[in-house]
VOGU-3710 file (C-alpha; in Angstrom, 3 decimals, decimal comma):
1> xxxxxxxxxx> 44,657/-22,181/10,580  41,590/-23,968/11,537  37,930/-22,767/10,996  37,516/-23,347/14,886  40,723/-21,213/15,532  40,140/-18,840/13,215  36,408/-18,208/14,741  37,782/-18,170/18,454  40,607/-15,576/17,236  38,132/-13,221/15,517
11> xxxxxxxxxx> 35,857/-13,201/18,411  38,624/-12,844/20,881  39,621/-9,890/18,784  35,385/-8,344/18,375  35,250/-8,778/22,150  38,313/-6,560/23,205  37,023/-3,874/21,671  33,173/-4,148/22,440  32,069/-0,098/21,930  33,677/-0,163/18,602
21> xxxxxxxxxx> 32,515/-3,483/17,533  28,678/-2,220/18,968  29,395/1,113/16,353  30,039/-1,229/13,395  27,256/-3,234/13,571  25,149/-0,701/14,211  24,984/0,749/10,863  24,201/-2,891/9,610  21,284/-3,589/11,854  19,884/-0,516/10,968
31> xxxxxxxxxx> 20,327/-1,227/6,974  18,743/-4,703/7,195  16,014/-3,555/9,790  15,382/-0,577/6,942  14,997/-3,264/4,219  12,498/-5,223/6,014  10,577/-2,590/7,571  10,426/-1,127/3,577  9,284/-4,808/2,231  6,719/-5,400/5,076
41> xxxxxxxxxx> 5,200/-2,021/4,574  5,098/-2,755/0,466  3,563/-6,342/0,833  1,257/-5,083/3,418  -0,023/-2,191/1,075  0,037/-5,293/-1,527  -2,459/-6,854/0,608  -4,452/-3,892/1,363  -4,869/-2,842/-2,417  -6,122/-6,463/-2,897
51> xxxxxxxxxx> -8,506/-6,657/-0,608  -9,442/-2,749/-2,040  -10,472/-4,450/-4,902  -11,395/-7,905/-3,953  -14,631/-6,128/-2,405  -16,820/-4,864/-4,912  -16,922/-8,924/-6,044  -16,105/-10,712/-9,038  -18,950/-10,335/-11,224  -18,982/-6,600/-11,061
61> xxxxxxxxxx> -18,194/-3,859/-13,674  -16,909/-0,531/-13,307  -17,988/2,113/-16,202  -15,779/5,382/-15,437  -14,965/8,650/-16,848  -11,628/8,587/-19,275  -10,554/6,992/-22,529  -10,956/2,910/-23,096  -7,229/2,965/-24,293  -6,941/2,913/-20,197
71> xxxxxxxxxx> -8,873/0,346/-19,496  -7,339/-1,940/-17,172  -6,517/-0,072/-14,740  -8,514/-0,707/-11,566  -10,872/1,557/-9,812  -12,406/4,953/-11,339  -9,948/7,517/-11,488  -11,965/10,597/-10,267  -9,393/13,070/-12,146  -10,463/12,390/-15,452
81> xxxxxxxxxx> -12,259/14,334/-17,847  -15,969/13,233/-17,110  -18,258/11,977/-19,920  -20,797/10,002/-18,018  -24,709/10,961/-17,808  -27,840/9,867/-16,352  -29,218/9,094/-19,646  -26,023/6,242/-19,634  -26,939/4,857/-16,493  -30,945/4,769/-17,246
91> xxxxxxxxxx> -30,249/2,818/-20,770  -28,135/0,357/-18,843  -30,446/0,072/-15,923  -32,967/-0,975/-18,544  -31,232/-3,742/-20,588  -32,465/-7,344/-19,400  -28,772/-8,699/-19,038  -28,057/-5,842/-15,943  -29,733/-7,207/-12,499  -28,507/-4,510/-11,044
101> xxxxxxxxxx> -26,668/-0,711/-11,965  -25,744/1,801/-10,064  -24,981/5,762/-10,847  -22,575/7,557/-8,230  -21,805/11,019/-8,032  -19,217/11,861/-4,969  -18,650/15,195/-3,425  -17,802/16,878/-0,433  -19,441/19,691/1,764  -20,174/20,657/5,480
111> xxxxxxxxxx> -22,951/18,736/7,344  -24,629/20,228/10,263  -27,123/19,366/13,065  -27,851/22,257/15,750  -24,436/22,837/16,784  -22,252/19,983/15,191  -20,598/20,072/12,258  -18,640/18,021/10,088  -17,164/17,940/6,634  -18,309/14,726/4,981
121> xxxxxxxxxx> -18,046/12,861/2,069  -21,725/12,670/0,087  -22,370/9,734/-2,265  -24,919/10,511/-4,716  -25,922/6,879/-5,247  -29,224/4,672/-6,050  -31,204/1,767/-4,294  -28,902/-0,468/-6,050  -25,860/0,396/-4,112  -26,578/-1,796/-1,424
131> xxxxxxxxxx> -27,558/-4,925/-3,973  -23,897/-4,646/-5,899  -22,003/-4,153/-2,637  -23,739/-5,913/0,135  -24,190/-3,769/2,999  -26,702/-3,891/6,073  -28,722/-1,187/7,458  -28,691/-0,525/11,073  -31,573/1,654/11,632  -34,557/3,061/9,014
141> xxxxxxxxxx> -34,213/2,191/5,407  -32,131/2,822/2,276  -33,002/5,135/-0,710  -35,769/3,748/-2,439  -36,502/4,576/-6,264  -39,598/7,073/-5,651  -36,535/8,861/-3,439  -34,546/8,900/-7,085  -37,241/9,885/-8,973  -38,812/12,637/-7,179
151> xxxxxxxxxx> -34,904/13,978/-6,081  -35,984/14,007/-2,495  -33,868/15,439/-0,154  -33,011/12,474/1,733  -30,347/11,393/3,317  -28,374/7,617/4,781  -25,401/8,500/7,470  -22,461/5,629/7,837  -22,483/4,841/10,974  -19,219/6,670/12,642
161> xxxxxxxxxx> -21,336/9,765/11,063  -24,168/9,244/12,748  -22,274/9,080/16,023  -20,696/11,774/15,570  -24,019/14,349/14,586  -26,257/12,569/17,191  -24,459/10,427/20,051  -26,464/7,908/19,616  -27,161/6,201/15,993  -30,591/5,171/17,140
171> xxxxxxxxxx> -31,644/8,777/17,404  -30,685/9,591/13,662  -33,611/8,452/11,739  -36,289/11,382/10,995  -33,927/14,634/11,920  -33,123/16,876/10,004  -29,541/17,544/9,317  -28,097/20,145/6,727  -25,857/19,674/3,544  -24,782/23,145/1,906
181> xxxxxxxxxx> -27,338/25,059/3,597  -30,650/22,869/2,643  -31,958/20,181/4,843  -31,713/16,689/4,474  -34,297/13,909/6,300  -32,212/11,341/7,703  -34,170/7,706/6,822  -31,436/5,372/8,092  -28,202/4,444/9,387  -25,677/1,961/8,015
191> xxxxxxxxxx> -23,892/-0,844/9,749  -20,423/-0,453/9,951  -19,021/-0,580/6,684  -15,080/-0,377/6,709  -13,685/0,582/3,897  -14,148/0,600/-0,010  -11,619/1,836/-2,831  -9,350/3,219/-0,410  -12,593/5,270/0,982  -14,142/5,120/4,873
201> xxxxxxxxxx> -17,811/4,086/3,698  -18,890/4,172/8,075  -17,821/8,552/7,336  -20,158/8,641/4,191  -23,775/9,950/3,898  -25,835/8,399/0,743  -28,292/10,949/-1,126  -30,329/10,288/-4,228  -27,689/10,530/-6,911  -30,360/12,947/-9,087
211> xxxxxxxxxx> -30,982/15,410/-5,849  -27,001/16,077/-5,443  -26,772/16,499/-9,134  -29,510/18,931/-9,324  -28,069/20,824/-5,943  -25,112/20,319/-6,921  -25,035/21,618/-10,533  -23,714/18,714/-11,601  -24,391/16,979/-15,104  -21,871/13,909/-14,885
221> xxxxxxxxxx> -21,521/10,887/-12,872  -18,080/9,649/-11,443  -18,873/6,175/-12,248  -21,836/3,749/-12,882  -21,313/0,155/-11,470  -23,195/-2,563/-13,153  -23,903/-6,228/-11,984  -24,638/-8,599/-15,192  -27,008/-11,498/-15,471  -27,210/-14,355/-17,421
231> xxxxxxxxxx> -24,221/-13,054/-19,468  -20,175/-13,447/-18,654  -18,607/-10,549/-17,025  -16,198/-10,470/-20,442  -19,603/-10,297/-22,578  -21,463/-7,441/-20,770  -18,135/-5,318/-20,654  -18,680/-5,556/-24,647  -22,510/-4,615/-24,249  -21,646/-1,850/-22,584
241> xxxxxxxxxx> -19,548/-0,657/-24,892  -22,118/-0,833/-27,062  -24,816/1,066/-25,189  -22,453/3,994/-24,272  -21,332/4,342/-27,681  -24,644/4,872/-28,776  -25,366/7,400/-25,874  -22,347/9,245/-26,266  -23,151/9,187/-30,491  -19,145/7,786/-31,167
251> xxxxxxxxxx> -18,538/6,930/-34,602  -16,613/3,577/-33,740  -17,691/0,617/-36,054  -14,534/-0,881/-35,016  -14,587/-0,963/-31,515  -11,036/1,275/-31,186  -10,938/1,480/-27,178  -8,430/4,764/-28,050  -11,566/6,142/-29,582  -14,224/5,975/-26,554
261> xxxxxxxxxx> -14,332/8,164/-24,262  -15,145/6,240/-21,140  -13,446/2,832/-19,417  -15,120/-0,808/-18,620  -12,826/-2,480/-15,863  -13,444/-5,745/-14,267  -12,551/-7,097/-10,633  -9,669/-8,923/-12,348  -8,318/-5,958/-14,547  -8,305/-3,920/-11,026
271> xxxxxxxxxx> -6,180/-6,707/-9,235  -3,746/-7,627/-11,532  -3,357/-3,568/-11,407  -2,732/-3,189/-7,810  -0,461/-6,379/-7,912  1,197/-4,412/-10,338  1,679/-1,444/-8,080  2,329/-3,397/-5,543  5,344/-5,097/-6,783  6,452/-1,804/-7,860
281> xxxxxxxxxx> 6,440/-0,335/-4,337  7,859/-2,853/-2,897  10,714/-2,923/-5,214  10,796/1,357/-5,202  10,924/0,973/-1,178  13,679/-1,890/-0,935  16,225/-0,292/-3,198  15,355/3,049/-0,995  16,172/1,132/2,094  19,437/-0,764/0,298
291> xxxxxxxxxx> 21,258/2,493/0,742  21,370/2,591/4,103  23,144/-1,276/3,483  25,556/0,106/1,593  26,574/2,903/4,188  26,669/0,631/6,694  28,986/-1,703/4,462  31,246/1,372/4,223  31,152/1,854/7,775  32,670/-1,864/8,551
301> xxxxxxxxxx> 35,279/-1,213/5,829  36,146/2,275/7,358  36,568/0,371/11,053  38,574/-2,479/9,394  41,055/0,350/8,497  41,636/1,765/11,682  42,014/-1,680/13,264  44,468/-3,178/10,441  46,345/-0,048/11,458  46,353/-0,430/14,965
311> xxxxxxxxxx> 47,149/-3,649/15,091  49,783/-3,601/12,499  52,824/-4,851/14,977  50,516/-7,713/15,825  50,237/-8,734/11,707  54,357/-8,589/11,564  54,550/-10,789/14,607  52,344/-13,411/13,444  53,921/-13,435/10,434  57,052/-13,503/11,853
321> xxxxxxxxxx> 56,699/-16,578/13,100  54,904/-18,708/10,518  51,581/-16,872/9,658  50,626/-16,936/6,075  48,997/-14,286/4,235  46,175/-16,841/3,659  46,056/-17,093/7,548  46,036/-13,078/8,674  43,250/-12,410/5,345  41,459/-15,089/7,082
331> xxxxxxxxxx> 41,432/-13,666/10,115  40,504/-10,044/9,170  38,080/-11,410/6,910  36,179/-13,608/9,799  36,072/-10,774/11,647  34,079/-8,685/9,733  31,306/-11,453/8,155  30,996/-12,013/11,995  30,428/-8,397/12,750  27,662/-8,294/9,837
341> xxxxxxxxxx> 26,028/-11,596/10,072  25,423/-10,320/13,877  24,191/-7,253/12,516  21,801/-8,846/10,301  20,373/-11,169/13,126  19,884/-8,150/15,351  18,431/-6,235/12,458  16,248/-8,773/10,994  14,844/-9,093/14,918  14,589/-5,083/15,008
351> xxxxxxxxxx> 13,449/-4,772/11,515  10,186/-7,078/12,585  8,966/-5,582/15,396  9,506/-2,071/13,687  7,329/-3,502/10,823  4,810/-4,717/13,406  4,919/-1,569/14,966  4,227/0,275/11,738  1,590/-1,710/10,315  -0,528/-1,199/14,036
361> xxxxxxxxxx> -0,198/2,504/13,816  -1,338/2,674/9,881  -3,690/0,621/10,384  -5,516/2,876/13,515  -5,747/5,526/10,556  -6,953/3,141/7,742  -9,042/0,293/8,350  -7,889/-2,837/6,476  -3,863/-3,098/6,833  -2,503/-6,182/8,502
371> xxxxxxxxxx> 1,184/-7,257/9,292  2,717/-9,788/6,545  5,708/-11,258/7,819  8,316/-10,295/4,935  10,049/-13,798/4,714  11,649/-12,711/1,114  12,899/-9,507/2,894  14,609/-11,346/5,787  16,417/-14,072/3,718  17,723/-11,149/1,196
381> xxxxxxxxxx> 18,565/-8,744/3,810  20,441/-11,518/5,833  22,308/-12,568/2,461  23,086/-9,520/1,694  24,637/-8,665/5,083  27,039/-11,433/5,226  27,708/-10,317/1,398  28,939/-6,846/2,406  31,036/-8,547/4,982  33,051/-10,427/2,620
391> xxxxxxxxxx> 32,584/-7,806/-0,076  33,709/-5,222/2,020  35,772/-6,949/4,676  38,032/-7,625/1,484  39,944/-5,160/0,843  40,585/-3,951/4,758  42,001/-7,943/4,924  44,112/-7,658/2,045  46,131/-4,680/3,282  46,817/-6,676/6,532
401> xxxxxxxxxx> 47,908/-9,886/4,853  50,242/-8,151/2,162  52,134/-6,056/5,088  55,978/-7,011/5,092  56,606/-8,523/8,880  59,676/-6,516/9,053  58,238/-2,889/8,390  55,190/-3,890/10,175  57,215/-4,854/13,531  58,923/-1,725/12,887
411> xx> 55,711/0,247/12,964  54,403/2,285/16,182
//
């Protein structure tokens, strides 16, 4: 039989029995539309973790909390065990090869002004912040070193802060809000900030890191950020080392990582991190979504049952008069790669705008997530589709094309 027969015979066949044919499919296109949706999500949060990192700039070094055998691994991890002081970030503050270093303490609490309230993240942070990642200021000023010194209580709001305590952001600057029961001068607002490791900055107010440390009862820092000068990013990470070994009184002539008890990470060692995770997730989420392939693979092997069944006196009359086995497998066979590679065009079509979809409603929650069209996702998931058609069109196809003609005309 002809390719061109075969096709119009199969198709003849799909469109007699449309609701079933509609059933078949269906668990296809929602398999393939799973398996993009998963990939698109994965690359997008691919995209998002890079960018995460991508903004504190390439130059810049992160000194957190934790033991150097885990360097490498991106941003500060605020659950470790915390070994950072103020004396670390005043030594490094001081060395001629740091333009700039920042100490940051983070913590939450309620924030009030007359009768609004809010629970907000606080930043204990320096003048510096706003040198190692650029930022504007909308209205007043930023903390200023006499504010670190002295441990005033002052206080910066991000900007979707300030709206929501006074209205208006212009009216911010010189009232006095509260944080854990003490007041707090408000000296300026912040431009609109988006976000920064994974973290609102426009929902953040900025005090001197030594006044929420003192209020706080706090003797560590989360992390110190540093911005070199004059020396490689590679080099400084080994200054540091140096420094904090000497602060923290670590008997490590060797330089053992295992045996410090704090992390250096770079811009670099953070992204090839979150590619890391990235390509984990997205592999984790498209074997998730696979499954519901494989069901739907079932499905069209289930339905290929029924109709070999059904049309069993049919098989015995075509074979009855001339039909080969290689003609009738043929036939089955086209059947169901038609029935899946339809399913995987309507799925890969569904599977898109779902993934649009998706990507629009994360990102109204978290700034920074943007639609990637998953072009790997689409050319797998479409293979894969037609695969399960022959795969598991198969077996359905063999059963027809082995039937005896006799006992199959016989059969009601």
């Amino acid at each position: 039989m002809r390719f061109r027969d075969l096709l119009h015979v199969s198709l003849g066949n799909i469109l007699r029995t449309r609701g079933r044919a509609l059933l078949t499919t269906l668990g296809i296109v929602i398999g393939i539309a799973s398996v993009i949706l998963m990939v698109a999500i994965g690359e997008a949060a691919e995209k998002y973790l890079l960018s995460q990192v991508a903004s504190f700039g390439p130059d810049v070094l992160f000194v957190a909390n934790g033991s150097g055998a885990d360097e490498q691994r991106g941003p500060p991890n605020l659950l470790q065990k915390q070994s950072l002081t103020e004396r670390d970030y005043r030594e490094l503050h001081r060395k001629p090869w740091v333009r700039h270093a920042n100490a940051t303490v983070i913590l939450s609490d309620i924030v009030t002004y007359e009768s609004e309230t809010l629970f907000g993240q606080i930043y204990g942070s320096t003048p510096d912040e706003i040198a190692i990642f650029p930022s504007g200021v909308l209205h007043g000023r930023f903390l200023l070193e006499e504010d670190i010194d002295a441990e005033s209580r002052v206080v910066v709001l991000g900007l979707e802060v300030a709206r929501r305590l006074f209205g208006d952001p212009d009216e911010a600057v010189g009232k006095l809000i509260k944080i854990k029961r003490q007041n707090y001068r408000v000296v300026g607002v912040m431009q609109k900030a988006g976000t920064r490791f994974f973290t609102k900055l426009d929902d953040v107010l900025y005090v001197p890191f030594t006044t929420a440390m003192r209020q706080y009862n706090r003797n560590r820092l989360n992390f110190i950020s540093v911005l070199p000068e004059g020396i490689s990013p590679a080099r400084a990470k080994e200054e540091i080392r140096l420094v904090l070994r000497d602060t923290h009184r670590l008997d490590n002539p060797t330089g053992d990582l295992a045996k410090d008890d704090f992390q250096v990470n770079s811009q670099e060692d953070a992204a090839r991190n979150a590619n890391t995770i990235g390509q984990i997730l997205q592999i984790l989420l498209g074997s998730v979504a696979a499954i519901s392939l494989v069901v739907g693979g079932i499905g069209i092997m289930n339905i290929m049952y029924v109709t070999v069944t059904e049309r069993t006196s049919e098989i015995g009359l075509r074979k009855s008069i001339g039909a080969r086995q290689r003609d009738v497998l043929g036939q089955f066979l086209a059947e169901a790669v038609v029935l899946t590679v339809v399913g995987g065009i309507l799925g890969i079509l569904f599977g898109v705008a779902c993934s649009a979809l998706a990507i629009q409603i994360i990102s109204r929650f978290q700034d920074g997530w943007s639609f990637v069209m998953p072009w790997n996702g689409m050319m797998v998931a479409f293979g894969v589709s037609a695969a399960i058609g022959i795969v598991f069109g198969f077996f359905p196809a063999r059963k027809a094309a082995r039937l005896n003609p006799i006992e199959a005309l016989r059969y009601e």
